[in-house]
C-alpha positions in Angstrom: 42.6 32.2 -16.6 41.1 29.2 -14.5 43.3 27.1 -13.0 44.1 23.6 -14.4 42.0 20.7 -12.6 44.0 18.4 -11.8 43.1 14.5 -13.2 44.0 11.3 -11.2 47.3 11.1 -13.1 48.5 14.1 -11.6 47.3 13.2 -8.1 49.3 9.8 -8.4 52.5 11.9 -10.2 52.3 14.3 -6.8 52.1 11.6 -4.8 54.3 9.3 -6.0 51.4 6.4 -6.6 49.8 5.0 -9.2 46.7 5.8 -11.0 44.9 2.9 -10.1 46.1 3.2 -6.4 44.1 7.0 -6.3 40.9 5.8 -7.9 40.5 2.9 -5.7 41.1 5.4 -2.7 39.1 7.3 -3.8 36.1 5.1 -4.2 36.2 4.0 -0.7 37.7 1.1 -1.6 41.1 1.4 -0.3 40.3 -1.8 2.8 39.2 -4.0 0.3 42.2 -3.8 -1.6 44.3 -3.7 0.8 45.7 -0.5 0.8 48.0 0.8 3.8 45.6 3.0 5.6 48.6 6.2 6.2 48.5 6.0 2.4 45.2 6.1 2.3 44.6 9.2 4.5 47.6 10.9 2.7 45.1 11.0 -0.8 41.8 12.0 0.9 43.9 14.7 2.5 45.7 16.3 -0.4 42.3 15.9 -2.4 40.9 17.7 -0.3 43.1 20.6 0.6 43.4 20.8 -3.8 39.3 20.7 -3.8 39.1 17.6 -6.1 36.0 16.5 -6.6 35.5 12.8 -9.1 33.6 13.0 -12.1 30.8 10.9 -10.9 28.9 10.9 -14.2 32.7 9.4 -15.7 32.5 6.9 -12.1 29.4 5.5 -12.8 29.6 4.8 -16.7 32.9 2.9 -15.7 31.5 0.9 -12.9 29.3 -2.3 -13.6 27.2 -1.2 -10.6 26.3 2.2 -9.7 24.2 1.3 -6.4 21.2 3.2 -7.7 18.1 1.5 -8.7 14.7 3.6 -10.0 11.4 3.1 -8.3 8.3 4.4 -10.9 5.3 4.7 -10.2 2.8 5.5 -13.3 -0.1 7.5 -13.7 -2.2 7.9 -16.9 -3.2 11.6 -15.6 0.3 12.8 -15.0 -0.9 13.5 -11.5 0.8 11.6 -9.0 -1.0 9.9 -6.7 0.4 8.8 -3.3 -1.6 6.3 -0.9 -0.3 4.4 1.8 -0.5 1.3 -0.8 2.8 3.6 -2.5 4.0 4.6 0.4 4.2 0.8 1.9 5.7 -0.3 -1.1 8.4 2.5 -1.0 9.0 1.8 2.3 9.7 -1.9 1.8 12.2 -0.9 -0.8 14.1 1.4 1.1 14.2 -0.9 4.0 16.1 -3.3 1.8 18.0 -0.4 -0.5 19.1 0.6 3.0 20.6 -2.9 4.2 22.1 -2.8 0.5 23.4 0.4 0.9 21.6 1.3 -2.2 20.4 4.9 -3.2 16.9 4.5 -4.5 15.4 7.5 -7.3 11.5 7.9 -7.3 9.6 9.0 -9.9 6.3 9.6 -10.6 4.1 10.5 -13.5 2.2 9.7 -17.0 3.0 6.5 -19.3 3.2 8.1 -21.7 5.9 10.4 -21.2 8.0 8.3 -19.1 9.9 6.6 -21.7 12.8 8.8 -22.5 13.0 9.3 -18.9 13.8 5.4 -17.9 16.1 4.4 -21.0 18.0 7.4 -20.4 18.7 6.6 -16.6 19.8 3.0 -17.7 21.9 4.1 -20.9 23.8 7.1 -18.6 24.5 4.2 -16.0 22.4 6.5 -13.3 20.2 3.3 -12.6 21.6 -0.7 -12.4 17.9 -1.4 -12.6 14.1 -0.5 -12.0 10.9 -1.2 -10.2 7.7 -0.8 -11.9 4.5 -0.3 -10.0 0.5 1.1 -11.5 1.4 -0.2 -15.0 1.3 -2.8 -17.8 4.4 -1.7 -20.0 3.7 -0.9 -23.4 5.1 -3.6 -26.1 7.8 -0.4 -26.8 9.2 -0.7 -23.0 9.5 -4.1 -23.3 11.7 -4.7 -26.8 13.7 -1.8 -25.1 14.5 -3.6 -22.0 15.0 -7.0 -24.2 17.7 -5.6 -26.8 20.0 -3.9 -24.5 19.2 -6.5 -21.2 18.1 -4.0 -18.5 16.8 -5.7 -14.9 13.3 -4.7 -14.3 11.2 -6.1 -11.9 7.4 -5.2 -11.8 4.8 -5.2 -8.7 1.2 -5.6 -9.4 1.4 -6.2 -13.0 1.6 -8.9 -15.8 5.5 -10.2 -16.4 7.2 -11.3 -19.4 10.4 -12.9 -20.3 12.3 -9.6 -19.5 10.3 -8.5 -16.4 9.8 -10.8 -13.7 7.1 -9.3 -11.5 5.8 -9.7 -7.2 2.2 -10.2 -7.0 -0.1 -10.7 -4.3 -2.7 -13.5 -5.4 -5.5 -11.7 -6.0 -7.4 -14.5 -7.1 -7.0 -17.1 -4.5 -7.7 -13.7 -1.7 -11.0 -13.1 -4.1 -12.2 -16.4 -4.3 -11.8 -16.7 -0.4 -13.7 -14.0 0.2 -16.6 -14.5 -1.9 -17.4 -17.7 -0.8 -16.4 -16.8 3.2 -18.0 -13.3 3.5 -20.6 -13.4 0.5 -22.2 -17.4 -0.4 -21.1 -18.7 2.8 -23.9 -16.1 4.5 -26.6 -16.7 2.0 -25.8 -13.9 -1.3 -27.0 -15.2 -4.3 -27.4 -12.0 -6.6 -24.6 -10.1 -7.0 -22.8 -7.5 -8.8 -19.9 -6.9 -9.8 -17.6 -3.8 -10.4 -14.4 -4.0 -12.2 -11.2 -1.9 -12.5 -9.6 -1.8 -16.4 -9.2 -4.2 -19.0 -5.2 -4.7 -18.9 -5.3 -4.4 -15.3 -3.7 -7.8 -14.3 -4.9 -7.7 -10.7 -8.3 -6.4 -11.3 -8.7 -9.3 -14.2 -7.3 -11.7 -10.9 -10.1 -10.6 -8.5 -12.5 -10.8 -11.3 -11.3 -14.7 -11.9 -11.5 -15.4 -8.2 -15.0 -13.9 -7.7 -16.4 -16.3 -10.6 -14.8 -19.2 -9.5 -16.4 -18.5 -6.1 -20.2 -18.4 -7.9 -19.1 -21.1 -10.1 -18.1 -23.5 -7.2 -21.3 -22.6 -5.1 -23.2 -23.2 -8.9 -24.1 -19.5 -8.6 -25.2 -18.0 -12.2 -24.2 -14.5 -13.1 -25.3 -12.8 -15.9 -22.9 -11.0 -17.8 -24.4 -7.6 -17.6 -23.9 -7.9 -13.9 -20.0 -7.1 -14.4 -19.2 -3.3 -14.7 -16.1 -2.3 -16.3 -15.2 0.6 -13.9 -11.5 1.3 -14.4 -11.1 1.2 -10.4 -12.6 4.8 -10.3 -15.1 5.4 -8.1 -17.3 7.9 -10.1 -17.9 5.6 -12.5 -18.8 2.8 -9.5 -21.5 5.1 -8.8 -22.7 5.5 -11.5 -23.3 1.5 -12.6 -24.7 1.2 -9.4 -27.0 4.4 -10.6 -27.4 2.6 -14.3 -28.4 -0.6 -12.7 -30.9 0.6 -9.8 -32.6 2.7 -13.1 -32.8 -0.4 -15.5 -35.5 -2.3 -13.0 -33.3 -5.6 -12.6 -33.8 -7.6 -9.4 -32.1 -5.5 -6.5 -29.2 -7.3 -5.7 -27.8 -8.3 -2.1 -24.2 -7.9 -2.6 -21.7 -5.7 -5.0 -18.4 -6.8 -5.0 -15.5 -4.5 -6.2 -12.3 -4.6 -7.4 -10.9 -2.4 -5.5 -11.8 0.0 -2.1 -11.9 3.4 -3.4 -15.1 2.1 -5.8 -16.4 0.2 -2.7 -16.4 3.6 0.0 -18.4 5.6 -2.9 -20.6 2.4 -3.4 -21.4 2.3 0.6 -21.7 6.0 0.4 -24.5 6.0 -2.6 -26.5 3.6 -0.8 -27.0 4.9 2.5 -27.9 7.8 1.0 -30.8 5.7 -0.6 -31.6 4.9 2.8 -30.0 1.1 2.3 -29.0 -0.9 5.3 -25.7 -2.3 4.6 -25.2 -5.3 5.1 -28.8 -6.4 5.9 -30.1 -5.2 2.7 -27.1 -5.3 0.3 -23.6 -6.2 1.3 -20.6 -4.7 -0.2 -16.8 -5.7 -0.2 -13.8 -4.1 -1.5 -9.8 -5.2 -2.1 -6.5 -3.2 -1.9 -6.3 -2.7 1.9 -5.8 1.4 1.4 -6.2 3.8 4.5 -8.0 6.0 3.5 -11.3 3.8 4.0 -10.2 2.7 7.5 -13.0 5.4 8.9 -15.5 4.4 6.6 -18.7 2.4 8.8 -19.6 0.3 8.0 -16.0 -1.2 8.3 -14.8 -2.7 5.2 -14.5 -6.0 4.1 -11.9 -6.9 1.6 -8.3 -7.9 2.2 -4.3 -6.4 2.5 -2.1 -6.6 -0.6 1.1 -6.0 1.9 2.8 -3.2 0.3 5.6 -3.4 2.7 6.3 -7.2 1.7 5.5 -6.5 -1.8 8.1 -3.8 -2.1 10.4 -5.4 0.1 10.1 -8.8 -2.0 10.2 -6.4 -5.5 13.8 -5.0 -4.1 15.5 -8.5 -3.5 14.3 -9.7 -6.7 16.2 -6.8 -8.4 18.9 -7.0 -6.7 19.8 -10.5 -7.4 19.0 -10.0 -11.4 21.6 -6.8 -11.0 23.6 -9.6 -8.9 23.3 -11.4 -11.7 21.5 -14.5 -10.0 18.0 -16.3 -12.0 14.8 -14.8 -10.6 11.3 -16.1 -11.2 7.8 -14.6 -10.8 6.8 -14.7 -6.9 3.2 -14.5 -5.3 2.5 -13.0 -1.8 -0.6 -14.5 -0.1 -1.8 -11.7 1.2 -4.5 -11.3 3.9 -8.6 -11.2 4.3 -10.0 -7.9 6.3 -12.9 -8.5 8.1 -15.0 -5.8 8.4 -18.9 -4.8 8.8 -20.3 -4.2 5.4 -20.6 -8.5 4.6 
């Protein structure tokens, strides 16, 4: 037959302490509360030689913070897609998670099945809270979060009374460089290729590229503007449609982000297109794996780092339970070649 385990009550009974005296030991928090450090040691040491082990699932649905906090990062595939945008997000967070002394949990994978996944966490007190990045939350998410009051913070995405989110301002950085890279040097006839149509950053750069045009007193005809759903197959093949359709060759395509732009600059030197002379094209994210691409890119740095940095604090002080609003990084214009 197995051998009794023993509970705190019969640690404290052996001992000749309380209850409450073991389970603050226990949780490392014998300084704070003052506990006489030979006492202290005398617990650790008979747990240990008695292999006790707390129930941290029993811990953590007792505690009001568990020093865990969920970092998800969506994708509509299910295939999980890790650039150094991710990357320098994550890294920002554990930088901060790490000061904190805060475990952080990744995850990775489709919308759609993610649900379950998240409310479960927060109901099983595994998470205090969660940062969202690559998603606009489904209406579902967001009565979820609401009713039962869980702190989520979002990066890159649209907020709402229960989320606050960390953006980069992608309409003032696509504005900028429109008018500094593009009008400023004499484009007139542009194109323009877009990511989706809930995308709150890719309707941003949109916004800022027409206010550009519409400042300089630029017309752009609606058929112009590609819905492209950031992919860069699709980039192609506007830029494919619209070479075919016998419209005026245009001297610059602007798009939303820089995986569309590298296939873009790749398509049209293939056509034997001098880029810039001919056509100049820009792109927006900041993500490495165009830094080889020549000619240079222009487009601009979304800071991950900051941006997951900022998305930490933010969560931290709703956990905290301080008031948090919506914030907006500046962000920073890249130079390159191809304007």
């Amino acid at each position: 037959m197995a051998a009794k385990r023993s509970s705190l009550a019969d640690i404290a009974k052996t001992l000749g302490v309380s209850s409450c005296t073991v389970s603050v030991v226990l949780n490392n928090r014998d300084k704070e509360a003052r506990i006489n450090s030979k006492t202290a040691e005398k617990i650790r040491a008979y747990c240990r030689s008695i292999g006790y082990q707390p129930n941290i699932h029993t811990r953590r649905m007792q505690s009001k913070i568990v020093r865990n906090v969920m970092f998800y990062t969506s994708s509509y595939s299910g295939t999980a897609h890790i650039d150094n945008i991710v990357a320098g997000i994550l890294g920002g967070i554990l930088d901060r998670a790490f000061a904190q002394q805060v475990t952080i949990t990744m995850r990775c994978g489709n919308v759609a099945a993610a649900d379950e996944v998240i409310f479960n966490s927060f109901r099983s007190r595994e998470i205090d809270g969660l940062i969202l990045y690559g998603t606009e939350v489904p209406d579902a998410w967001k009565k979820v979060f609401s009713d039962e009051s869980r702190n989520v913070v979002g990066i890159n995405m649209r907020g709402c009374d229960c989320i606050q989110t960390v953006n980069i301002d992608n309409r003032g950085l696509s504005r900028k460089m429109t008018e500094e890279y593009l009008i400023k040097r004499g484009r007139k006839k542009f194109i323009y290729l877009g990511g989706t149509p809930l995308s709150k950053p890719g309707n941003d750069r949109f916004a800022g590229f027409c206010d550009a045009l519409r400042n300089a007193g630029i017309a752009f005809p609606e058929e112009n503007h590609f819905v492209c759903h950031f992919s860069p197959e699709e980039a192609e093949e506007a830029v494919e449609r619209y070479f075919a359709s016998g419209r005026p060759r245009p001297d610059a395509i602007v798009c939303a982000n820089d995986l569309m732009a590298a296939q873009v600059v790749t398509l049209l030197k293939k056509k034997g297109i001098s880029i810039p002379q001919e056509i100049a094209v820009t792109g927006g994210d900041g993500v490495d794996v165009v830094r080889f691409l020549s000619p240079a890119l222009t487009g601009f740095d979304c800071q991950p780092i900051l941006l997951g940095k900022t998305a930490f604090d933010m969560l931290w002080d709703k956990v905290n339970g301080k008031e948090v609003s919506d914030i907006i990084n500046p962000g920073i214009l890249t130079p390159g070649a191809s304007a």
